[in-house]
C-alpha positions as CSV (number, residue, x, y, z in Angstrom):
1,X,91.1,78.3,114.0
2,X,94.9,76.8,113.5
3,X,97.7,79.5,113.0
4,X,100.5,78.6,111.4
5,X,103.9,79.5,109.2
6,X,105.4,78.4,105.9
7,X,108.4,80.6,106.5
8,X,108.7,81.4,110.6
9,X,107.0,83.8,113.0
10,X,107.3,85.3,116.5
11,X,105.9,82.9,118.9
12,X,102.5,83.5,121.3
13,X,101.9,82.2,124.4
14,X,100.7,79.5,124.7
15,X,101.2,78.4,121.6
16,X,101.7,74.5,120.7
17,X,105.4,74.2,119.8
18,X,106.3,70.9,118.2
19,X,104.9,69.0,115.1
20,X,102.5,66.9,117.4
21,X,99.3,66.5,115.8
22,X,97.7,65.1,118.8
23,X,98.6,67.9,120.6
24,X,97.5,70.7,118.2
25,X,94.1,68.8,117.9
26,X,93.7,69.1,121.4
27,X,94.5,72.4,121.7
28,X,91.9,73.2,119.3
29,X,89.6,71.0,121.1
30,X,90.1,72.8,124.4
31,X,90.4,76.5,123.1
32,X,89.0,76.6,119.5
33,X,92.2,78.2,118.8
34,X,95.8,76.6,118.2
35,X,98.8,79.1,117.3
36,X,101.2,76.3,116.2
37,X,104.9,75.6,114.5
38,X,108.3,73.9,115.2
39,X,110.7,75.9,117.3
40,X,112.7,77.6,115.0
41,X,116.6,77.8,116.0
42,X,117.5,81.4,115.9
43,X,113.9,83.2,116.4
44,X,110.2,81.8,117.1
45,X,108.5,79.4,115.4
46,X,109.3,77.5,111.9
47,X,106.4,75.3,110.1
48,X,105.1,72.0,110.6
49,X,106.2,69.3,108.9
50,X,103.9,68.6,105.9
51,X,102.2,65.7,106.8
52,X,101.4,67.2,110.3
53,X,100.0,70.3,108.4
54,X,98.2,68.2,106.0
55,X,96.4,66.1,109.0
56,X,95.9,68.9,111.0
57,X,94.0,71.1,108.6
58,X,91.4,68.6,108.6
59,X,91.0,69.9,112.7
60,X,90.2,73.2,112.4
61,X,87.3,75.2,110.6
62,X,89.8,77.9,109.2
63,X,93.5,77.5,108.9
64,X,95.5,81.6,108.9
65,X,98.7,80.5,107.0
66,X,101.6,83.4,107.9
67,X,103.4,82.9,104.5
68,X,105.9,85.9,104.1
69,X,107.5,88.9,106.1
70,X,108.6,92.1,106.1
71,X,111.2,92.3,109.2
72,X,108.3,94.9,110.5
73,X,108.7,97.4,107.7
74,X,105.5,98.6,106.2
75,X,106.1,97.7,102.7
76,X,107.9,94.9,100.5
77,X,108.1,94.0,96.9
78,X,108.9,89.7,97.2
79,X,111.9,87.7,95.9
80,X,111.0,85.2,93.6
81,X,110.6,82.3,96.1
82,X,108.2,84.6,98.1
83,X,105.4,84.3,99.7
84,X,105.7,80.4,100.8
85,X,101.9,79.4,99.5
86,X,100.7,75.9,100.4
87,X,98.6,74.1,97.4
88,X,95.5,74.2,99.6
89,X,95.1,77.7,100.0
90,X,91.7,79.1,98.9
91,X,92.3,82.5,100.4
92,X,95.5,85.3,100.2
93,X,95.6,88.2,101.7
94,X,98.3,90.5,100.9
95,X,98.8,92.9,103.6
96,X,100.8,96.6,103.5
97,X,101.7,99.0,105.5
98,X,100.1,102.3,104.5
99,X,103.1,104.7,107.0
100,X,105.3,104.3,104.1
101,X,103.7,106.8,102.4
102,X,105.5,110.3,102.8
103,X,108.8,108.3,104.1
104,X,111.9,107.4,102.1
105,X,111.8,104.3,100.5
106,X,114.9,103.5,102.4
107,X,113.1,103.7,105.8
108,X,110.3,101.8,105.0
109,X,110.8,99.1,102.1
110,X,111.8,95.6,102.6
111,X,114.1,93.9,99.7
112,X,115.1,97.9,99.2
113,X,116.7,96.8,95.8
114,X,114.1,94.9,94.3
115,X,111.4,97.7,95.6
116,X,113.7,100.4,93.6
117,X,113.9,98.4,90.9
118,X,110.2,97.5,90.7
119,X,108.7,100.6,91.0
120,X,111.4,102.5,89.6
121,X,112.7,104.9,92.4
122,X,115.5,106.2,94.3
123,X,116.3,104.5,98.0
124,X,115.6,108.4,99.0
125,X,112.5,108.6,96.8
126,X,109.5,109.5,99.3
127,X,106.9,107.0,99.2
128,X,103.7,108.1,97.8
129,X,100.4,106.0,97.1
130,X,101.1,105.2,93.6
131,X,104.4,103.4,94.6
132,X,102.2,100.7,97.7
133,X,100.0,100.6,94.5
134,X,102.4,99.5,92.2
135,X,104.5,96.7,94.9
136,X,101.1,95.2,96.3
137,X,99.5,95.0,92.3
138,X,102.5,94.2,90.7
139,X,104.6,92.5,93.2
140,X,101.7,90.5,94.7
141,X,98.2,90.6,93.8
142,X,99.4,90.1,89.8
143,X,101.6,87.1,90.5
144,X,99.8,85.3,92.5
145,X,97.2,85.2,90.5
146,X,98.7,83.4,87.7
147,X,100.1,81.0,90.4
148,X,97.7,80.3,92.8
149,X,93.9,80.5,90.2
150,X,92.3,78.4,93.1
151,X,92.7,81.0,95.2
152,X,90.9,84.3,96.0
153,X,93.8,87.3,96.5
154,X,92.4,90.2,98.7
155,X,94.4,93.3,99.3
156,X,94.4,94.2,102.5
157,X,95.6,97.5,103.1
158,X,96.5,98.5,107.6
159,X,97.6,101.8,109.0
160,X,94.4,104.4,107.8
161,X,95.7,106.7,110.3
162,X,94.4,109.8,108.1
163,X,91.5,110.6,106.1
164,X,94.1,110.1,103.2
165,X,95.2,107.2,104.3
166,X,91.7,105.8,104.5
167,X,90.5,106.4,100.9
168,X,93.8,105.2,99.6
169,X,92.9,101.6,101.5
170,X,89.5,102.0,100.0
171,X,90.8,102.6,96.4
172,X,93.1,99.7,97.2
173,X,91.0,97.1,98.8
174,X,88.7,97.8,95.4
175,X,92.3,97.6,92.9
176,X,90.7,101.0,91.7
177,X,93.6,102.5,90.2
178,X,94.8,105.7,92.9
179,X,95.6,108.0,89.8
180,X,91.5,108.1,89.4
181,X,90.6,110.6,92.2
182,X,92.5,113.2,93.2
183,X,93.5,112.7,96.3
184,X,95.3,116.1,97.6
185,X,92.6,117.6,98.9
186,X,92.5,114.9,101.8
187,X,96.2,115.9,102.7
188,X,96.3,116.8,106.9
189,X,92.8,115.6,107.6
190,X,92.3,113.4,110.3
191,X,90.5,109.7,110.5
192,X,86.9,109.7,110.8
193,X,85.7,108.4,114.3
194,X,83.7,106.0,112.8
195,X,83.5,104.4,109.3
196,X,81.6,105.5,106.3
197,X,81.4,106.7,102.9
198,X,83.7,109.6,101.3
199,X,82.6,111.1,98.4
200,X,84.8,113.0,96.3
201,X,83.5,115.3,93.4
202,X,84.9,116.8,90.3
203,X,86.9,120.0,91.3
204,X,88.6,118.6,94.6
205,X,85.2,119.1,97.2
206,X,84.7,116.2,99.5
207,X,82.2,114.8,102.4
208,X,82.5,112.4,104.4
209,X,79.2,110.6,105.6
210,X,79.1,108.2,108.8
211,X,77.9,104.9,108.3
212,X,79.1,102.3,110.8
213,X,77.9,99.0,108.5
214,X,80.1,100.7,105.3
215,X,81.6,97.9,103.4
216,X,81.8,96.8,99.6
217,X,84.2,98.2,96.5
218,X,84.5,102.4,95.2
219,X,82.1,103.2,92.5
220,X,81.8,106.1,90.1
221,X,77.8,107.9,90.1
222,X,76.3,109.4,87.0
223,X,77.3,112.7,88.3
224,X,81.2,111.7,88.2
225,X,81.8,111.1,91.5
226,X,83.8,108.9,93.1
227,X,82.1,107.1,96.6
228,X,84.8,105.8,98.6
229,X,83.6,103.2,101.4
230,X,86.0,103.9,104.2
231,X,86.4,100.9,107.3
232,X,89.2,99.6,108.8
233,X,88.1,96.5,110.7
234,X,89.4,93.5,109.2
235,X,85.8,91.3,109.4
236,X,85.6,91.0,106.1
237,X,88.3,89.0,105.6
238,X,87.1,86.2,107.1
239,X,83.8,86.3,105.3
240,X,83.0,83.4,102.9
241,X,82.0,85.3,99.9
242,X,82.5,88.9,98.7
C-alpha cells in the first residue's frame, strides 16, 4: 500500500521523504507499505510531484490518498477548493468525528463560519446528530458526488464511544436519515463489547443482540422496526465491493 497527501500530513517513521520514485518503489518492495510525500516547510509532509504520483501508483496494489484536514477537530464543513481529489480516485471516504456531538460547535468544528452557515447554527449551538448529518451529506458526500461520478463516496463515521454514538454511525454509514428512529432512548448507554445488531421498536424499546460478523446497511422489518448493524472496525473500507 502507498500513503500519500494532496494537501500535507504529519510525517511517520520511516516514511520515504522526497519525490524519488525509485525510492518509494523500493520501499514498497521491501515492506509492502510506503508512507510517502515531499517535506513540507512548516510541518510534515507535502505531496508528490504529479508525475512521481502518477508512476508510482502503478507500484502499489492500493494507493490511501489523505486529501483534506480538520486541524484534529472532530468535524468540518470544506471550503470550496476542498478536499484535494486526484482524477484517479475510485474510492472516498469521508471521515467525522462523532465527540462533537453534545459540544459547542465552537469547540469542535473546523471552518466554524462556514459550519454555522451550513447547517444554520450558533458558534454556541451544541452539536447534535442531525447537524454531523447535515456537514458530512451536505458538505461532502453530496458534492462530491456530482464531482467525482467515477468514484464510490463512503461515510465513514469514528468515535462510537456510546451506544448512541454507535447507531448514529450505523444510520450514517447507511445515509439513513437520523430523524427516522428516535434516538433518546440510547442517551447514557454504554458501547457494546462486541458488535452486533440494535433493534429499535415503535415506542422507544430497544435490544441489542451480539454478533461479531455484523456488517451491511439499517433496514426497516414489516413490524416497523428499525435493525441497526452496529461495528466499528474499519475492514470494510478496504473491501472491493459493497
Amino acid at each position: 500500500m502507498l500513503v500519500t497527501t494532496t494537501t500535507h500530513y504529519l510525517t511517520e517513521p520511516g516514511a520515504v521523504t522526497g519525490d524519488d520514485p525509485e525510492a518509494i518503489r523500493q520501499a514498497l518492495a521491501l515492506h509492502g507499505l510506503a508512507w510517502t510525500g515531499k517535506p513540507h516547510p512548516k510541518i510534515g509532509l507535502a505531496p508528490l510531484s504529479e508525475a512521481t504520483y502518477r508512476t508510482v501508483c502503478g507500484y502499489a496494489d492500493d494507493v490511501l490518498i489523505e486529501a483534506d484536514g480538520s486541524r484534529q477537530l472532530p468535524l468540518k464543513v470544506p471550503a470550496a477548493h476542498e478536499p484535494v481529489i486526484p482524477d484517479n480516485a475510485d474510492r472516498i471516504v469521508v471521515i467525522t468525528g462523532l465527540s462533537a456531538i453534545g459540544r459547542p460547535a465552537k469547540e469542535v468544528c473546523h471552518r466554524l463560519p462556514m459550519a454555522c452557515g451550513l447547517l444554520g447554527i450558533g458558534e454556541d449551538t451544541i452539536i447534535r446528530p442531525e447537524h454531523v448529518e447535515q456537514a458530512v451529506q451536505h458538505g461532502y458526500a453530496d458534492r462530491l458526488r456530482r464531482e467525482h461520478p467515477q468514484a464510490q463516496v463512503l461515510i465513514h463515521p469514528c468515535q462510537q464511544d456510546d451506544l448512541l454514538r454507535c447507531a448514529v454511525a450505523s444510520l450514517l454509514r447507511s445515509e439513513v436519515p437520523v430523524a427516522s428512529v428516535d434516538l433518546a432512548p440510547l442517551a447514557n448507554e454504554p458501547r457494546p463489547d462486541t458488535p452486533g445488531c440494535l433493534t429499535m421498536r415503535a415506542g422507544g424499546d430497544w435490544c441489542f443482540r451480539p454478533d461479531p460478523a455484523a456488517c451491511g446497511k439499517v433496514y426497516s422489518n414489516a413490524e416497523g422496526d428499525w435493525i441497526l448493524p452496529l461495528y466499528w472496525a474499519p475492514d470494510y473500507l478496504m473491501k472491493k465491493e459493497g
